[in-house]
N, C-alpha and C positions, 0 to 999 in steps of 0.2 A: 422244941425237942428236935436237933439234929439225927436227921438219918443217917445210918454207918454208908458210906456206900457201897461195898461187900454188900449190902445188904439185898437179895435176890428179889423179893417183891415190892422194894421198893424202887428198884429198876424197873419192874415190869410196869409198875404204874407208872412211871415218868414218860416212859416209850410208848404206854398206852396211850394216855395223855395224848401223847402227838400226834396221833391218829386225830384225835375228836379234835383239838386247834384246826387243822387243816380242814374237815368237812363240814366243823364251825363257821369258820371262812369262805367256802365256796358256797353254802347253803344258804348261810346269810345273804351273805349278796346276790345270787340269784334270785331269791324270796323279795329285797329288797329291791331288784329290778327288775321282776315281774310287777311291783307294786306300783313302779313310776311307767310300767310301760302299759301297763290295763288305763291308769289315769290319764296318763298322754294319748294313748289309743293306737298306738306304735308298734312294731313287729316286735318279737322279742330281741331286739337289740342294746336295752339298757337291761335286761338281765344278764345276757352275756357278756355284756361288757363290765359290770359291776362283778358279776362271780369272780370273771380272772383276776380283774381289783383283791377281791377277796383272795382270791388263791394265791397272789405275789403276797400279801400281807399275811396272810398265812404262814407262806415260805419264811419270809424275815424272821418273823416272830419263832416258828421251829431253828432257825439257825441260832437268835437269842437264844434259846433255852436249853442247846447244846451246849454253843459256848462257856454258857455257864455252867453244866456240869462237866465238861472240859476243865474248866479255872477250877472247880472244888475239889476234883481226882488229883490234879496238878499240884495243890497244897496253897494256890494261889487263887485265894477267895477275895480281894478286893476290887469291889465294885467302883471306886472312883480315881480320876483323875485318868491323862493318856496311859494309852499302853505302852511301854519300853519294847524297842523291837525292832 
């Protein structure tokens, strides 16, 4: 089932969404480099270095998902092959 894109709450969820991506990302990885650094027994420096990991991968992934509803308002929904441009 296609969403209209007019469609007002079905924006707010996409935009909310990106909120949670992003502190998906920093959270995890932090979480996950406190966990290498209690094991190693190390200052917290692979939590911070793995959050900002998180937080670039994050960012990408929020730029994907513009993009992409960029291409779908645009009329130009395909996903493969290069872009013309």
């Amino acid at each position: 089932m296609a969403l209209k894109p007019s469609d007002p709450w079905a924006q707010v969820g996409i935009y909310t969404g990106l909120g949670f991506v992003l502190f998906g990302g920093i959270a995890c990885g932090y979480l996950l480099g406190g966990l290498l650094d209690a094991w190693l027994g190390t200052r917290p420096i692979f939590a911070m270095l793995i959050a900002a990991a998180g937080f670039a991968g994050a960012l990408i992934e929020i730029l994907r998902i513009l993009d992409r509803i960029e291409k779908r308002a645009s009329g130009n929904d395909s996903n493969s092959g290069p872009r013309a441009g």
